[in-house]
C-alpha positions in Angstrom: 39.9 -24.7 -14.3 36.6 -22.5 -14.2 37.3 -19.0 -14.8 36.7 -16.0 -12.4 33.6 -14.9 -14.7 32.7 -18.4 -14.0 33.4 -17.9 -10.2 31.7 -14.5 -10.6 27.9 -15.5 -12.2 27.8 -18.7 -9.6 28.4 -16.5 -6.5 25.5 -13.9 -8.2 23.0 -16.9 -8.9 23.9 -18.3 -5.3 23.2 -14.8 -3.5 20.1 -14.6 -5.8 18.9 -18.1 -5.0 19.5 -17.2 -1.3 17.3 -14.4 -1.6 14.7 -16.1 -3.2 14.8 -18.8 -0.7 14.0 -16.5 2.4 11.0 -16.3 4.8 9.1 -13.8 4.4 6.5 -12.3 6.6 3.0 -11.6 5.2 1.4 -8.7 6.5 -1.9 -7.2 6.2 -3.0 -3.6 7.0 -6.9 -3.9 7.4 -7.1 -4.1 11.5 -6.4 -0.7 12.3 -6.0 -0.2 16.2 -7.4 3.8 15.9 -10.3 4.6 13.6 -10.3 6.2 10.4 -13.5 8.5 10.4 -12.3 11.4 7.9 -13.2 10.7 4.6 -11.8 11.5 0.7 -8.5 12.7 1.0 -7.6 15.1 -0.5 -11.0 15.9 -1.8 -10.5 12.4 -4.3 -12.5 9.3 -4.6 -9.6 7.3 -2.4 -10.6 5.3 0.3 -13.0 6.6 1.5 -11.9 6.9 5.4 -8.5 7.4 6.2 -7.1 9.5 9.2 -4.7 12.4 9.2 -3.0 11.4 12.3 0.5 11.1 12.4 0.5 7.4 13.5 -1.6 4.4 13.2 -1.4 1.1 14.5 -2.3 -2.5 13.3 -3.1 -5.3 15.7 -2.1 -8.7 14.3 -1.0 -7.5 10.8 0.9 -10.8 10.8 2.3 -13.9 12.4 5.8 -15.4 13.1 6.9 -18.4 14.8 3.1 -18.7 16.5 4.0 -15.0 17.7 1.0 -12.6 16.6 3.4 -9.2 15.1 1.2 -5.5 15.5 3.1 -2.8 13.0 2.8 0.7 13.5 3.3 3.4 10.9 4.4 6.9 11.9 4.5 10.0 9.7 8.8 10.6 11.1 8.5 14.6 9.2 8.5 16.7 6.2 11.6 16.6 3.7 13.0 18.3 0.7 13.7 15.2 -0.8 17.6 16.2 -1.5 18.8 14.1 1.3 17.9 11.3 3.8 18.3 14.5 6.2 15.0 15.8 7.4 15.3 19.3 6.0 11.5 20.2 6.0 9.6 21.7 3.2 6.8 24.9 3.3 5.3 23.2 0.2 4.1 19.9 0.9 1.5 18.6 3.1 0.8 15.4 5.0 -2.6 14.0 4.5 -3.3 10.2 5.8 -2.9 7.3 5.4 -6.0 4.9 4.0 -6.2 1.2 5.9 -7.8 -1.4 4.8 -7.2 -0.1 0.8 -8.3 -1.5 -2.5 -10.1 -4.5 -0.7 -12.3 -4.7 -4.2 -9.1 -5.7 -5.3 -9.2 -9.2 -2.6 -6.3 -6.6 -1.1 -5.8 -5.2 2.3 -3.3 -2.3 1.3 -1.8 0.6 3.7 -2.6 4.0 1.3 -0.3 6.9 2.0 -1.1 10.8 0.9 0.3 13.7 0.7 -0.2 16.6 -1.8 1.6 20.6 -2.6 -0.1 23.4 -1.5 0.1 24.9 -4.6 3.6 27.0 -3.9 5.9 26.8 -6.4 9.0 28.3 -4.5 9.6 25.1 -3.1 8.9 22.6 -6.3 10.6 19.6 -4.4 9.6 17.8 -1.3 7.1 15.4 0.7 7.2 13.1 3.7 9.3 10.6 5.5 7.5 7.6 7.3 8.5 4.1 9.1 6.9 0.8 9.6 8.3 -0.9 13.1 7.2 -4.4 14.1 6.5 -5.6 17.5 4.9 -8.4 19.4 1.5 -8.9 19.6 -0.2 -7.7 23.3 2.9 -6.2 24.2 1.7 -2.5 23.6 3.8 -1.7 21.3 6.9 -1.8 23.9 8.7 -5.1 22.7 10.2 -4.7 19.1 10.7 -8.0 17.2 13.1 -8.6 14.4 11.9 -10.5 11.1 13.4 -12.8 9.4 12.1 -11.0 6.0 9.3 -9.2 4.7 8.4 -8.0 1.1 6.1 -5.0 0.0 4.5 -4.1 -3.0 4.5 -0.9 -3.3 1.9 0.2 -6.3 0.3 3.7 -8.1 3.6 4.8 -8.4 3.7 6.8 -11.3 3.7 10.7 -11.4 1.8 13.6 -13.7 2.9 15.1 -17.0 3.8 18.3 -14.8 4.1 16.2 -11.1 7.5 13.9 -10.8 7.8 11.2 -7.8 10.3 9.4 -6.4 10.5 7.0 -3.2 13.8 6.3 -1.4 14.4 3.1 0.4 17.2 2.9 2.9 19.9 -0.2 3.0 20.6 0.0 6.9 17.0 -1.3 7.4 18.0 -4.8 5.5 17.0 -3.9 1.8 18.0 -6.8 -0.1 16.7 -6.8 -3.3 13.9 -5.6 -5.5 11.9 -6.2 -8.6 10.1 -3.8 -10.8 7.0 -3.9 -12.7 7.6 -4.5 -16.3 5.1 -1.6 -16.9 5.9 0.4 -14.3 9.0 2.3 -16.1 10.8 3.2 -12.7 14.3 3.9 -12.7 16.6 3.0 -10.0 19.4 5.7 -8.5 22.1 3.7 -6.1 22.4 6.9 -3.2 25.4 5.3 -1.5 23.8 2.4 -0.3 20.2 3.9 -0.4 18.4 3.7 -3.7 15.5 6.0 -5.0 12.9 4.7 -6.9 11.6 7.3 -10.2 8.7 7.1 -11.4 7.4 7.5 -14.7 5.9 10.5 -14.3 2.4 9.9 -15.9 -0.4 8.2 -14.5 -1.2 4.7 -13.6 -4.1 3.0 -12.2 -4.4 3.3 -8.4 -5.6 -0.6 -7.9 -3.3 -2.1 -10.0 0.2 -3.2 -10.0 1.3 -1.7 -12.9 3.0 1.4 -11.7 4.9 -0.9 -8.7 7.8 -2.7 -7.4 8.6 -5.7 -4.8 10.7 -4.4 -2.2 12.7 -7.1 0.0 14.2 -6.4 3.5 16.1 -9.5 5.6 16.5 -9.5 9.5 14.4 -5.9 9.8 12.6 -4.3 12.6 12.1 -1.4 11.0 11.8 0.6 8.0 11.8 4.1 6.5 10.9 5.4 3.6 11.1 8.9 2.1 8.0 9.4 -0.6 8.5 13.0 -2.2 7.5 14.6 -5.2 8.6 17.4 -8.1 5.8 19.4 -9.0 5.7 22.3 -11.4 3.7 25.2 -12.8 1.1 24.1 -14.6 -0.4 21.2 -12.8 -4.2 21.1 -12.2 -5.0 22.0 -8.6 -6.9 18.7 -8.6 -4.1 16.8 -9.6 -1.9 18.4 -6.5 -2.0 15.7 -4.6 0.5 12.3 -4.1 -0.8 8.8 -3.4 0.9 5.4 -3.6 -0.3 2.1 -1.5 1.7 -0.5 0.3 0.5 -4.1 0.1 2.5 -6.2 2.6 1.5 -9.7 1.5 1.6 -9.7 -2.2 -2.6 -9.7 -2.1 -3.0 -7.6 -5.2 -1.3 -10.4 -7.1 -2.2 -13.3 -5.2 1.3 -14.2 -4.1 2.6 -14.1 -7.5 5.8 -11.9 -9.4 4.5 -12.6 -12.7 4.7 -9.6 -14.9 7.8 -8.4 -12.7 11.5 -7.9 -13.7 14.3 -10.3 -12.3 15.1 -10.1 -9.0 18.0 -7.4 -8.2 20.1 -8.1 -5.2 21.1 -4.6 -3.4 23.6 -3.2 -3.2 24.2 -5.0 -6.2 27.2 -7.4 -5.7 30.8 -4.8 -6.8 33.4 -6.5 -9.1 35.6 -7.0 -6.3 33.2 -8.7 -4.1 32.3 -11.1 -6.6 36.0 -11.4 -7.5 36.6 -12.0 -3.7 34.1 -14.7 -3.2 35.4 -16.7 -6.2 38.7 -16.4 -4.7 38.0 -18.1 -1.6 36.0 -20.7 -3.2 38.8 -21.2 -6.0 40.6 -21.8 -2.7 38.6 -24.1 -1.0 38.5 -26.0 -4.1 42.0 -26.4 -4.2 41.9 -27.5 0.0 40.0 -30.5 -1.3 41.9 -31.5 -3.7 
């Protein structure tokens, strides 16, 4: 009779294969409803035009079931970082977000930027933001659920004296994720949310390098918290906090190559495993 490790790595391999099996959703982020006329953020060479409001709007950023999908991104508030609470920070500033990004790339990427003022009484904090989906022409009045969507999230990496970290939330359908195998982010399970670590030293902001694959089932909407550690000592220049969303896997042209195994989240517990080789130990020995 197989054993219950057995039982175990099958029911792994089938939630894996599952996963890897799913529809996803491509998105694109280059037809921006309101215009981005500022230009530079941040005083850098990113972008050029982005806008500082705190939403912006796609029209047909993708398509399901013949249904055209618009997304909207919203700026939700400031944060400390410390929690998924929205305890709001003096020290960091919102900035923009870039559409269209990185198109030399054959990519059409959401940018997002913020940056610290420069006070160091408050050396943690940044900005939480969603993603919503709804159906195309409706005004953004009639949300639609996806079946799945994946996003490449890249350039995130960090300064010798600047630490940053992005937190992804499991209520919204987080399923899974793969990292970079350059990217050297660490992974912190927050009770069901996870936080993403970067490396803390700099990556190139067009490359996938400093990213990961993120991988939501049945989702609507999504939030993530993007906020930063930064310490005496950093260059004013280097003050501010960039990372870039790519919603259809351009920047690699569909591909995971150079990326880590797939991780299902929350990562299957002893027990569950245990459980499910139970009841098909069980349903085994029905048809017998």
């Amino acid at each position: 009779m197989p054993s219950v490790a057995s039982h175990t790595s099958l029911a792994l391999a089938a939630l894996i294969s599952a996963a890897a099996g799913q529809t996803y959703v491509d998105l694109n982020f280059s037809n921006n409803v309101q215009p981005a006329t500022q230009m530079y953020p941040n005083n850098s060479t990113l972008g050029p035009y982005y806008t500082s409001e705190p939403s912006l709007d796609f029209a047909n950023a993708g398509t399901y079931n013949g249904i055209g999908i618009d997304v909207r991104v919203s700026q939700i508030g400031l944060t400390d970082g410390e929690t998924s609470n929205l305890r709001p920070t003096s020290t960091y500033e919102w900035v923009g977000w870039i559409p269209d990004y990185n198109t030399s790339a054959g990519s059409d990427d959401l940018g997002v930027y913020y940056r610290h003022d420069g006070n160091y009484s408050q050396e943690t904090g940044g900005i939480a933001w969603s993603m919503s989906f709804y159906e195309a022409g409706s005004n953004f009045s009639v949300p639609v659920t996806l079946p799945g969507v994946r996003f490449l999230i890249y350039d995130h990496d960090g300064e010798p004296y600047q630490s940053e970290s992005i937190r992804a939330f499991g209520s919204d359908g987080l399923v899974g994720y793969q990292l970079h195998n350059n990217s050297e982010i660490s992974v912190v399970d927050e009770n069901g949310n996870l936080r993403f670590d970067s490396r803390g030293s700099n990556h190139l902001e067009t490359t996938a390098d400093g990213g990961m694959i993120l991988y939501y089932n049945n989702v609507s909407s999504v939030r993530f918290d993007w906020f930063a550690t930064t310490q005496f000592g950093l260059a004013p220049e280097s003050h501010g906090i960039f990372a870039a969303i790519d919603g259809n896997l351009g920047l690699t042209n569909g591909s995971t190559n150079g990326f880590g195994n797939f991780v299902p989240v929350p990562e299957p517990s002893t027990a569950l495993l245990t459980g499910a080789a139970a009841a098909g130990m069980a349903l085994r020995r029905r048809r017998c």
